[in-house]
C-alpha positions as a LaTeX table, in Angstrom:
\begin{tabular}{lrrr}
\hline
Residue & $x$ (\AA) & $y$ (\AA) & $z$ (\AA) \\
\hline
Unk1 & 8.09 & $-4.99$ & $-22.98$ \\
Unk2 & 8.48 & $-8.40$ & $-25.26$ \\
Unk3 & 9.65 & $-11.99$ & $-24.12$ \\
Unk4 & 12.98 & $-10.73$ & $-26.31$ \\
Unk5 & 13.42 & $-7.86$ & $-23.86$ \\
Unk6 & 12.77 & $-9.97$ & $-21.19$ \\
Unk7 & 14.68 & $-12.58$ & $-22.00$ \\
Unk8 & 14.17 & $-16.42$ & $-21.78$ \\
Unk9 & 11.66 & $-15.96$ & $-18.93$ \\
Unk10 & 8.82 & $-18.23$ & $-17.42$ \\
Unk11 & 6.08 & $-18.45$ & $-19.21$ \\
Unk12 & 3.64 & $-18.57$ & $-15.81$ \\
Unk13 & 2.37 & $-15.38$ & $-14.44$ \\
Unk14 & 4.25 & $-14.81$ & $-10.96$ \\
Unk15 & 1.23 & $-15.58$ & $-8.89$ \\
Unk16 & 3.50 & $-14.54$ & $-6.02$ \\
Unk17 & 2.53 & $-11.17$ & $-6.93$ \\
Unk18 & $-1.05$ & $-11.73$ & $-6.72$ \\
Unk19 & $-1.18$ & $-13.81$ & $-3.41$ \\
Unk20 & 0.75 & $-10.88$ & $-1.83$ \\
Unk21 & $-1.19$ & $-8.18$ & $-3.18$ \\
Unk22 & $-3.99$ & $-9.80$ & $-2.07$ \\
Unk23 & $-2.99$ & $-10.66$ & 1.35 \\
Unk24 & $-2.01$ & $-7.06$ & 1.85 \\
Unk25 & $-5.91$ & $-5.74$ & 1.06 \\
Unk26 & $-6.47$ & $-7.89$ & 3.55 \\
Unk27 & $-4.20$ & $-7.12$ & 5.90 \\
Unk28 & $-5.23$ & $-3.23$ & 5.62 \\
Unk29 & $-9.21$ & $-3.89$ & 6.24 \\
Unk30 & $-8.27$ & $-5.17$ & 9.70 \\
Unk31 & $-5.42$ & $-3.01$ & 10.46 \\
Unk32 & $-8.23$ & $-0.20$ & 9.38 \\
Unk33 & $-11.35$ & $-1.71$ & 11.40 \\
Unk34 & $-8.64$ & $-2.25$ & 14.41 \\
Unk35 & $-7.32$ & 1.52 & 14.04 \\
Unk36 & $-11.24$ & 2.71 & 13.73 \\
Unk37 & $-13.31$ & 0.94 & 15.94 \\
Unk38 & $-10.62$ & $-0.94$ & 18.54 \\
Unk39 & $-10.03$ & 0.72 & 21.95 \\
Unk40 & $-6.99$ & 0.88 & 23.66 \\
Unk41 & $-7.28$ & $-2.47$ & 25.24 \\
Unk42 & $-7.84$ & $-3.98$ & 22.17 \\
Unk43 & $-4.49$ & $-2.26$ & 20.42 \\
Unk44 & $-2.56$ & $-3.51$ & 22.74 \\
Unk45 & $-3.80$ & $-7.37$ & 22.99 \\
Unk46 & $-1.37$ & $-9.98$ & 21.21 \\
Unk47 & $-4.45$ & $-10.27$ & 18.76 \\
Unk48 & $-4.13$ & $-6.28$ & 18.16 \\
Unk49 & $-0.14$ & $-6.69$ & 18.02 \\
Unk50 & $-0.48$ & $-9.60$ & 15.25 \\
Unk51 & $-2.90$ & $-7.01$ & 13.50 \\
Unk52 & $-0.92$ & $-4.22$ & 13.27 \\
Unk53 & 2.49 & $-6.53$ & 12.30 \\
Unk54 & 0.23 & $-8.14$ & 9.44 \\
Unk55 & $-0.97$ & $-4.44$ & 8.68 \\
Unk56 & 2.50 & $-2.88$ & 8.86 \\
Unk57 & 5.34 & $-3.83$ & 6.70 \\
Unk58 & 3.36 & $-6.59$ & 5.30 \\
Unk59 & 0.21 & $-4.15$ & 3.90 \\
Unk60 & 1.19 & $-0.81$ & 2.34 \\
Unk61 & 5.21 & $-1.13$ & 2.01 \\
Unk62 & 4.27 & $-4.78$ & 0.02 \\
Unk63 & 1.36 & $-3.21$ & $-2.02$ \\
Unk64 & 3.36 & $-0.45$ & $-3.26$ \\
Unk65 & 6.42 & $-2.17$ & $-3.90$ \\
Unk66 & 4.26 & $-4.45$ & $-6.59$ \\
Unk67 & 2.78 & $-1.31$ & $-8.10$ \\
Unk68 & 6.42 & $-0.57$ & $-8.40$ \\
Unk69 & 7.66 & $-3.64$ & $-9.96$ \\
Unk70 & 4.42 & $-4.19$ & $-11.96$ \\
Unk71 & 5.41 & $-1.74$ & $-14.25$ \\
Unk72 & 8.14 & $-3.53$ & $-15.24$ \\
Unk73 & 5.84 & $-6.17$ & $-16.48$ \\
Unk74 & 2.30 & $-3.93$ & $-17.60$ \\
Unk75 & 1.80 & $-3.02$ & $-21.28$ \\
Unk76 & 0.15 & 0.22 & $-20.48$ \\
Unk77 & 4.05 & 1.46 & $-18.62$ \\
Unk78 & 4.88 & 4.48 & $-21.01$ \\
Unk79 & 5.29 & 7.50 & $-19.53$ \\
Unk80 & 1.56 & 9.28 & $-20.84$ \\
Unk81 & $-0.21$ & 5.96 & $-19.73$ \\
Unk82 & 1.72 & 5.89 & $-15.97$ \\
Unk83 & 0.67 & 9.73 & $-15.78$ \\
Unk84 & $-2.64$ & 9.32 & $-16.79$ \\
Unk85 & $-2.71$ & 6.98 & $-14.01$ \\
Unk86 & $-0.90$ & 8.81 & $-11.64$ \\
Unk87 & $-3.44$ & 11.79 & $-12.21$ \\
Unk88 & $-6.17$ & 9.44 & $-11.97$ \\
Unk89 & $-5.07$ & 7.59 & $-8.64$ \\
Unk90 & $-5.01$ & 11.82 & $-7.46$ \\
Unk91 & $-8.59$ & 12.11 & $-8.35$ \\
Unk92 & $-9.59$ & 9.08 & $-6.52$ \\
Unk93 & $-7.83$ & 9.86 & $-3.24$ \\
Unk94 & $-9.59$ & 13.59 & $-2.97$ \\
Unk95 & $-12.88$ & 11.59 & $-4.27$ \\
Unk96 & $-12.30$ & 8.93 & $-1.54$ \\
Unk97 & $-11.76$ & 11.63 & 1.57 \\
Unk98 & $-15.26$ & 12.90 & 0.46 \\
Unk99 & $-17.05$ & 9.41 & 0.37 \\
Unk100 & $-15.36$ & 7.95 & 3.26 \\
Unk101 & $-14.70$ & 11.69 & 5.61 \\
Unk102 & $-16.42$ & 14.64 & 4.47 \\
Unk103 & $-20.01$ & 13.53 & 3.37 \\
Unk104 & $-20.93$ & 11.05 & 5.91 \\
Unk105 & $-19.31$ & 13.77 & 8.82 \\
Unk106 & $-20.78$ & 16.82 & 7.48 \\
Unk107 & $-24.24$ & 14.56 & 6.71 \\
Unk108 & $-23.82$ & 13.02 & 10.41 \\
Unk109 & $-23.16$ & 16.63 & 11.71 \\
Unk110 & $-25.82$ & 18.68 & 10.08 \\
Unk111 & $-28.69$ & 15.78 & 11.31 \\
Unk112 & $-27.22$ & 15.48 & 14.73 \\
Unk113 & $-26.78$ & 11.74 & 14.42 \\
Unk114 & $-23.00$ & 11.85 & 14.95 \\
Unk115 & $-20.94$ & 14.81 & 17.28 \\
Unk116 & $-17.81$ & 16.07 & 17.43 \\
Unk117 & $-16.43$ & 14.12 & 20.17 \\
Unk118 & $-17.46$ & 10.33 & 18.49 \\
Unk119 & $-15.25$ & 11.09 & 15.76 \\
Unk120 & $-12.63$ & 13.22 & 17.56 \\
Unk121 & $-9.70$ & 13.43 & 16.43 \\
Unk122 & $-11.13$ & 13.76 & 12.65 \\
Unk123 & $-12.88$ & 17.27 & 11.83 \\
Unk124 & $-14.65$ & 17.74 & 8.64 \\
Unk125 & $-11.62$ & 19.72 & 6.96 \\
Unk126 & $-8.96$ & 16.94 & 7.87 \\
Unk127 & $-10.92$ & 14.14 & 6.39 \\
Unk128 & $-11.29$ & 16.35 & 3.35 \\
Unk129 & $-7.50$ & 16.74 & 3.14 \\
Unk130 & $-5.77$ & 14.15 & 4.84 \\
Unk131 & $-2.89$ & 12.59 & 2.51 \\
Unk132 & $-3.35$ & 8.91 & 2.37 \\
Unk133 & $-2.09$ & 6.10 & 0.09 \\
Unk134 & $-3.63$ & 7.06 & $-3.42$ \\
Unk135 & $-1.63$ & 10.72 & $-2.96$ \\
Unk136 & 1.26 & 8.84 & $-2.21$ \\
Unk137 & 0.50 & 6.62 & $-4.96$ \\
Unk138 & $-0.02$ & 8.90 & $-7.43$ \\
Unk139 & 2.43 & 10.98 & $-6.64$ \\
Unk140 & 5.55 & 8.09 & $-6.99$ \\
Unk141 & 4.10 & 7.18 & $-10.47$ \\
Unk142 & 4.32 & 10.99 & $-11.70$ \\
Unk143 & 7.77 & 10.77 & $-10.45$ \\
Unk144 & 8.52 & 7.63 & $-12.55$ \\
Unk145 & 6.76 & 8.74 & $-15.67$ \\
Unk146 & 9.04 & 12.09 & $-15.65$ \\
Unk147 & 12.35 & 10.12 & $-14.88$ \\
Unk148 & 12.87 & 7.92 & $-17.77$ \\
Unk149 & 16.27 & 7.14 & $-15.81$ \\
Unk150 & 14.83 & 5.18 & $-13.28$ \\
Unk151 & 12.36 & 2.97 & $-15.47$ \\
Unk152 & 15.52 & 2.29 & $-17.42$ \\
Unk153 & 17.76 & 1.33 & $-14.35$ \\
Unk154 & 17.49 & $-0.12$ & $-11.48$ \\
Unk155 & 19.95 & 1.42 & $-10.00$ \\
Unk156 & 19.29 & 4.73 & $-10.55$ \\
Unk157 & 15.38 & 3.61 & $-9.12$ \\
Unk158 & 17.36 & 2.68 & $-6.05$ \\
Unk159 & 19.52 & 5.80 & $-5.57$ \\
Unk160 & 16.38 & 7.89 & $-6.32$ \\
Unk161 & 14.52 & 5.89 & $-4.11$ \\
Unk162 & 17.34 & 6.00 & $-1.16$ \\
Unk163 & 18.20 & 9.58 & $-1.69$ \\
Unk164 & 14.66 & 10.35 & $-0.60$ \\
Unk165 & 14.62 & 8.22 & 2.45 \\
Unk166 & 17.70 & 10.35 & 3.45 \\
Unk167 & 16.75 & 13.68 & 3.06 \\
Unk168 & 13.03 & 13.29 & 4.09 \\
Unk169 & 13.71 & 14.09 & 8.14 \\
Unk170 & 15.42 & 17.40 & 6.94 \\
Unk171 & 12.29 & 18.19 & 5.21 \\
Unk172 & 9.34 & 16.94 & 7.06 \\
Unk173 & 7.09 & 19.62 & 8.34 \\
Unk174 & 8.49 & 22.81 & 6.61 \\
Unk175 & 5.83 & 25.20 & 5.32 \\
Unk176 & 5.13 & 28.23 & 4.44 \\
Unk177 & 1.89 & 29.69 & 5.84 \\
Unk178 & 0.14 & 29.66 & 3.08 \\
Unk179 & $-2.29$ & 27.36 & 3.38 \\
Unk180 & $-2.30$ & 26.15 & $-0.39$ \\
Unk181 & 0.69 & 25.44 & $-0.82$ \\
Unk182 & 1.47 & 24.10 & 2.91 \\
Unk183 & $-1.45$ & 21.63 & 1.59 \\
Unk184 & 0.98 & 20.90 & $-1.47$ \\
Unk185 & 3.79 & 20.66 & 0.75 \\
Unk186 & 2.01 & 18.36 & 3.00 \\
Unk187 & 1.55 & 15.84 & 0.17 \\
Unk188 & 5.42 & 16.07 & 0.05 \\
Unk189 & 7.04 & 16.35 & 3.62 \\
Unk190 & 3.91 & 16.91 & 6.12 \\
Unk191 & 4.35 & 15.87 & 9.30 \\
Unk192 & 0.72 & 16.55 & 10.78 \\
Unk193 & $-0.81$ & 13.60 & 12.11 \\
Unk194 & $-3.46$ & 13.09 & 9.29 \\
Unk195 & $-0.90$ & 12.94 & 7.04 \\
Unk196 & $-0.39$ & 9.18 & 6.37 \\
Unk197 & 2.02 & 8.42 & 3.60 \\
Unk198 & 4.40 & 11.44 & 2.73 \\
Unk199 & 6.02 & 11.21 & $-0.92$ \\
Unk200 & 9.51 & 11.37 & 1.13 \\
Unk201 & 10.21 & 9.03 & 1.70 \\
Unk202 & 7.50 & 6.38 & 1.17 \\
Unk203 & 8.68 & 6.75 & $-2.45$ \\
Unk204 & 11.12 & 4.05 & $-2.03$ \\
Unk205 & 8.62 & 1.67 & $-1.71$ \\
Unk206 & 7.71 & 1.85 & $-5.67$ \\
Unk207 & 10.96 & 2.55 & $-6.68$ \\
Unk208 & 12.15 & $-0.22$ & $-5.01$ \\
Unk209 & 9.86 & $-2.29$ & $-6.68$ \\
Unk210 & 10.52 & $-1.08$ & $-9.79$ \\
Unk211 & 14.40 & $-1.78$ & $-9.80$ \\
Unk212 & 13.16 & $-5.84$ & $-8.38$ \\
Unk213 & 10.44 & $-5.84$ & $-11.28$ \\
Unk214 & 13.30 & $-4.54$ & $-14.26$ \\
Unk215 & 15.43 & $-7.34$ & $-12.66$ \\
Unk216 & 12.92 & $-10.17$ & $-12.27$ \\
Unk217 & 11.20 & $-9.66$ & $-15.76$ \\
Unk218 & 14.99 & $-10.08$ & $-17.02$ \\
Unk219 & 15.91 & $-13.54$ & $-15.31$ \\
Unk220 & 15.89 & $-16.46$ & $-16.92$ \\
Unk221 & 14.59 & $-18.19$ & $-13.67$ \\
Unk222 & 12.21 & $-16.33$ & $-12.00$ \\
Unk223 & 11.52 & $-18.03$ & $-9.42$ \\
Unk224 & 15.28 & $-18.70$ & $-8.81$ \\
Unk225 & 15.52 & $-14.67$ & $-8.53$ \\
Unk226 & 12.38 & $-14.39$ & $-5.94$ \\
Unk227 & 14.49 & $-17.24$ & $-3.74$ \\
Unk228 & 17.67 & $-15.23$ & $-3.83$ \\
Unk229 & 15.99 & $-12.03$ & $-3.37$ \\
Unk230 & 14.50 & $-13.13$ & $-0.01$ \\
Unk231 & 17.53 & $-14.65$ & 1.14 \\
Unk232 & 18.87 & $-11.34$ & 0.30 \\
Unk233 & 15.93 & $-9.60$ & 2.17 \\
Unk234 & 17.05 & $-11.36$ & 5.77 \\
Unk235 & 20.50 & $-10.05$ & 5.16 \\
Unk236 & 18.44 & $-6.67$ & 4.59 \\
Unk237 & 16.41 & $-7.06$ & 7.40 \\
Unk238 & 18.86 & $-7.68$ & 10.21 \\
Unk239 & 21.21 & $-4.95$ & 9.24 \\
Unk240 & 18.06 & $-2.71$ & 8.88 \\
Unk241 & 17.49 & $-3.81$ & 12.75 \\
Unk242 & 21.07 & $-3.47$ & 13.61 \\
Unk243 & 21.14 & 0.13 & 12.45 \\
Unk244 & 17.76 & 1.00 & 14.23 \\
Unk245 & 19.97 & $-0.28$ & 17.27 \\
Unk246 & 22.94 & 1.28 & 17.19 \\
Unk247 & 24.08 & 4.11 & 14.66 \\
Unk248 & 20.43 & 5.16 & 12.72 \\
Unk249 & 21.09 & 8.99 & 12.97 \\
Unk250 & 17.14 & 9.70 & 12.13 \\
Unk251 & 15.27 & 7.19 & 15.05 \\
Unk252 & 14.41 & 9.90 & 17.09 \\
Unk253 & 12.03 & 11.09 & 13.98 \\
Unk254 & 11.30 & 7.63 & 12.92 \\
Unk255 & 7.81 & 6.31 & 12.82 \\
Unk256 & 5.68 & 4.14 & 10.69 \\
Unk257 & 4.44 & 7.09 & 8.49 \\
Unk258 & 8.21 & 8.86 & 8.53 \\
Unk259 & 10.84 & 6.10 & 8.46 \\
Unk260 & 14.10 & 6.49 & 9.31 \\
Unk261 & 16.95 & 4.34 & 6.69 \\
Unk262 & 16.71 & 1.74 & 9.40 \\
Unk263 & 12.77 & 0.86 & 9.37 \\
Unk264 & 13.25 & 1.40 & 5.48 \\
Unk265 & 15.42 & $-1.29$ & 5.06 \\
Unk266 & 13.92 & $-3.50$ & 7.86 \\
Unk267 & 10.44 & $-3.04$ & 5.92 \\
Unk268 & 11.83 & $-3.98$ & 2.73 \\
Unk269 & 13.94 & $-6.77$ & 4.16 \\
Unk270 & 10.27 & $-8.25$ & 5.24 \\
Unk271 & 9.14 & $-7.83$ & 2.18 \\
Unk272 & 11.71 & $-9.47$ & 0.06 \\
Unk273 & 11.07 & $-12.69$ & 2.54 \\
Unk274 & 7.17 & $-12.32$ & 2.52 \\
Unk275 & 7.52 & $-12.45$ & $-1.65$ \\
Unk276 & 9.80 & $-15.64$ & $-1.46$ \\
Unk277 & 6.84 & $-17.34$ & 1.35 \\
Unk278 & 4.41 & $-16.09$ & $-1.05$ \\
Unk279 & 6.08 & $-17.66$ & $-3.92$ \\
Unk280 & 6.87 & $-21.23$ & $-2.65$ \\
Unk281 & 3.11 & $-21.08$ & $-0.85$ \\
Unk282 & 1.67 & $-20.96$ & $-4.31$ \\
Unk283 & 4.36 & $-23.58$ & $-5.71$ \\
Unk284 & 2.81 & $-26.07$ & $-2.80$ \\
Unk285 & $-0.61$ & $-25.28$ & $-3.27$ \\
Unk286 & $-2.28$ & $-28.42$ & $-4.69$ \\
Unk287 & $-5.08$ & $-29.34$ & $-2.29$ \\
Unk288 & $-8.47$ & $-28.03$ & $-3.47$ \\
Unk289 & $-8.57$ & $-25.73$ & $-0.17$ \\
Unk290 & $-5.75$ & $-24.03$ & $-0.38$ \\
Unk291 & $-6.75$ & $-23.21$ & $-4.24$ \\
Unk292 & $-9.71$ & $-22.28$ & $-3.21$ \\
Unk293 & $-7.59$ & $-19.71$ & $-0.50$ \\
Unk294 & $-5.55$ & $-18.62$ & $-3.32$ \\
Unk295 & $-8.41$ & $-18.06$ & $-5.77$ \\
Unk296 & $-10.31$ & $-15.62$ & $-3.20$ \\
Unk297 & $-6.87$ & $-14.03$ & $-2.43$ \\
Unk298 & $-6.54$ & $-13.91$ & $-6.19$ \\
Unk299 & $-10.07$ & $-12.02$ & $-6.35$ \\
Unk300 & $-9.07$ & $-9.56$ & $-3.94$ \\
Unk301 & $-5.56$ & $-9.01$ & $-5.87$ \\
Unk302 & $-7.58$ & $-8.18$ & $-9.05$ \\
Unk303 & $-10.13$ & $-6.15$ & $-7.21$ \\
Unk304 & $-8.14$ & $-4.38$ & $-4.86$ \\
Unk305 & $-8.77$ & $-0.83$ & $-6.31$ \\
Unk306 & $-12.88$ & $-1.27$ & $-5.81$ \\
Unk307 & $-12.10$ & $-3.28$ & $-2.00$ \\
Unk308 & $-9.86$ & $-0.74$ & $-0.63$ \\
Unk309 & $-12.06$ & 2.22 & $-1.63$ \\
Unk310 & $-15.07$ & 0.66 & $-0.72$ \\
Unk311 & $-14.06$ & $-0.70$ & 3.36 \\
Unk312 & $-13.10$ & 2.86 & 3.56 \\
Unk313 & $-16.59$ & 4.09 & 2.70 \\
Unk314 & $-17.67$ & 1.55 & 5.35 \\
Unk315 & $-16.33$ & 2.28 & 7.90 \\
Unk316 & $-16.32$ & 5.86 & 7.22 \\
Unk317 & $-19.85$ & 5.70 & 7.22 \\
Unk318 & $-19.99$ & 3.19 & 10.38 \\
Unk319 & $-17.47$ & 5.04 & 13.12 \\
Unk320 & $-19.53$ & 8.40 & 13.39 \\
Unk321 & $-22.48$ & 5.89 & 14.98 \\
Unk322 & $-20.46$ & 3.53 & 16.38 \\
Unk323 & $-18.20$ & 5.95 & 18.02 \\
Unk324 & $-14.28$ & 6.11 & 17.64 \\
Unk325 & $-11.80$ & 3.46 & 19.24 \\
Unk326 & $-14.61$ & 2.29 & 21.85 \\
Unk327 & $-15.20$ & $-1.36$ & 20.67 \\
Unk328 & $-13.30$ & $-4.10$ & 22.94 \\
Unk329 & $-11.43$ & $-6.75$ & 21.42 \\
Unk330 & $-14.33$ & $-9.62$ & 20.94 \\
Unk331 & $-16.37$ & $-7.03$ & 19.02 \\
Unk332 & $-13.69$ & $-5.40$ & 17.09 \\
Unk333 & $-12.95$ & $-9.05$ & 15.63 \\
Unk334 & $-16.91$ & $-9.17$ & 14.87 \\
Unk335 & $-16.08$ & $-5.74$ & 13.12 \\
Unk336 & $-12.97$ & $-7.20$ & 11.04 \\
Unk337 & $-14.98$ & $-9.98$ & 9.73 \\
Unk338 & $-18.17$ & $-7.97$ & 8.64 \\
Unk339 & $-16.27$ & $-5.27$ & 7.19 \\
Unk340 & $-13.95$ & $-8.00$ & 5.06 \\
Unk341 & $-17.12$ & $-10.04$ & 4.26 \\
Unk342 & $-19.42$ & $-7.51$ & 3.38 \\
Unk343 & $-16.16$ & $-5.60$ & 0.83 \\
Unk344 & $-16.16$ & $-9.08$ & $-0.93$ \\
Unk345 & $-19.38$ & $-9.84$ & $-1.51$ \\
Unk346 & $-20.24$ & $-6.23$ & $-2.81$ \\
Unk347 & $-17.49$ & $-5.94$ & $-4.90$ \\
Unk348 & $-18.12$ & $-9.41$ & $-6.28$ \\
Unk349 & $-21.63$ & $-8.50$ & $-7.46$ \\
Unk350 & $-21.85$ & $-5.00$ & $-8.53$ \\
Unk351 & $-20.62$ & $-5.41$ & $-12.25$ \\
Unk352 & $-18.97$ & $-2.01$ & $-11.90$ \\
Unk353 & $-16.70$ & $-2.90$ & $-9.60$ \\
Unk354 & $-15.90$ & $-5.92$ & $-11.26$ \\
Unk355 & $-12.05$ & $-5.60$ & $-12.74$ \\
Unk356 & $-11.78$ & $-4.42$ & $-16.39$ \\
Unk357 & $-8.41$ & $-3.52$ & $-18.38$ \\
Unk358 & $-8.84$ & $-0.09$ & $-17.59$ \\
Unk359 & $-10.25$ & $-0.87$ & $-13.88$ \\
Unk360 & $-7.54$ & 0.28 & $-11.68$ \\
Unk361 & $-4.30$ & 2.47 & $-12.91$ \\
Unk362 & $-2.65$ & 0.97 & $-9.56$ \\
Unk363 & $-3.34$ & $-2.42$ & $-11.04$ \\
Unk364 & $-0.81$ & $-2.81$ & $-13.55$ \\
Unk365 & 0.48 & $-5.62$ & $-10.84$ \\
Unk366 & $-1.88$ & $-8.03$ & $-12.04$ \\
Unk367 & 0.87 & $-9.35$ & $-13.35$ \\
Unk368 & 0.24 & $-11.28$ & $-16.70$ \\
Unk369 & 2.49 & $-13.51$ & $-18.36$ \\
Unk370 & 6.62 & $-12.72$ & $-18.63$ \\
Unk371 & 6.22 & $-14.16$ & $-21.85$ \\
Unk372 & 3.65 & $-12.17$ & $-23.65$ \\
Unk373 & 4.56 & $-8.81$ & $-21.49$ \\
\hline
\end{tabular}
């Protein structure tokens, strides 16, 4: 995509991007730690319920709607180089449930330093097959380097994108007793409990994202468009909560992990808003503290491939000893801020984990300039 394409955009990089995608790493290392490690008592503290807002519709639903509309701005977007990284986000989310579930379980097991009941609910085959973000990931970008349609038009992104929001409570949990397939069809519709981020319909996220990217990488203000999109994200927001209320025909089957059209547009309503407070945060930010908050936010934008993968491996490693949900709140928050302190600093110093331009294929949202896109 040129600066012609584009038309006469800003020149800046939309740092927007990077302060969210950054904040939403983040924001999934504590939701994580919290979900891991935090008993009851500590879930249902107002510290837990900030956690798991900040963790919610501000984490995943925000970091894969900028994979989404990063594509509208990456130089590596045709159709062989999205597959190549859809097949290689695949690889890394089976790779991940054996670093982060199946060795350290079956290694914990074997020696007798972990048992069955500290890490109860998990077994060693669910960690190996549980469907988490990188399936889901994966997944959405084979879908978009298939459909030229929807990189071409936003709106078909959004019909695509809606469509599968509708028709995922008529699908989830069908299978077909064969356990191969069912494991396909998991990946799809699943409704098992270890099955995190179904294609339908968290889809919508990155197709969503992709129809705001095709539009913002077309404006000739930018930053104009990210202002009237989150005024338009309120509007989305409340009617998302007014159909939750009244007339959503799906809420008996809606949850975080299978949304019902209300919670989808509620989520991206948030999102919209969280882009524009993202955006004017990094228009104010002049001080030499917050620069120095948005340059460590900035690391973990460019890094987040390496930190998500490797918090995962920690506490994967960590819970079987620890034991699962039995810390109380004071040393869950001890938790948060060793597992987010020690991700950084190991990430910052091992060279391979250091970004490069083939780093991270769910990366493309580093977001470089509009004007040499």
């Amino acid at each position: 995509m040129t600066a012609t394409a584009a038309g006469p955009a800003s020149p800046a990089r939309i740092r927007a991007f990077d302060l969210a995608r950054g904040l939403a790493v983040g924001f999934m290392i504590l939701i994580h730690v919290l979900g891991h490690f935090g008993d009851e008592a500590s879930w249902t503290s107002p510290i837990g319920a900030v956690v798991t807002f900040l963790g919610g519709p501000l984490a995943a639903p925000v970091f894969m709607f900028l994979m989404g509309a990063s594509l509208a701005f990456s130089r590596r977007s045709t159709p062989g180089a999205i597959a190549r990284r859809a097949i290689w986000l695949l690889a890394l989310a089976y790779t991940l449930n054996v670093l982060r579930g199946g060795l350290p379980a079956t290694i914990g097991l074997a020696t007798g330093v972990v048992t069955d009941e500290r890490i109860a609910p998990y077994t060693t085959p669910i960690l190996l097959t549980m469907v988490d973000i990188h399936h889901m990931a994966g997944l959405s970008l084979l879908v978009i380097a298939v459909l030229a349609i929807v990189r071409r038009s936003p709106i078909a992104a959004l019909s695509l994108g809606a469509a599968a929001v509708l028709a995922g409570p008529f699908l989830w949990g069908l299978t077909t007793g064969v356990g191969p397939v069912d494991h396909v069809l998991s990946l799809l519709w699943g409704r098992e409990w270890f099955v995190f981020f179904p294609l339908f319909g968290w889809i919508v996220y990155p197709l969503a994202g992709l129809a705001y990217g095709t539009l913002l990488v077309r404006a000739p203000e930018p930053h104009a468009f990210i202002r009237r999109g989150a005024a338009f994200g309120g509007v989305l927001g409340l009617a998302g909560l007014a159909l939750i209320a009244t007339v959503d025909p799906f809420g008996g089957v809606d949850d975080y992990w299978r949304q019902g059209p209300g919670t989808v547009l509620a989520v991206l309503g948030v999102g919209l808003v969280w882009l524009g407070l993202c955006d004017a945060a990094v228009s104010r930010a002049t001080g030499p503290a917050p620069r120095r908050v948005l340059g460590l936010l900035d690391g973990w934008s460019s890094r987040v491939t390496a930190m998500y993968c490797l918090h995962w491996i920690l506490i994967g490693w960590s819970v079987g000893l620890v034991g699962h949900r039995t810390l109380e709140l004071p040393a869950v928050l001890v938790a948060m801020v060793v597992v987010l302190v020690v991700t950084d600093q190991i990430v910052r110093r091992l060279p391979g984990l250091r970004p490069s331009p083939a780093a991270a294929p769910d990366e493309a949202a580093r977001t470089p300039s509009l004007a040499t896109t």
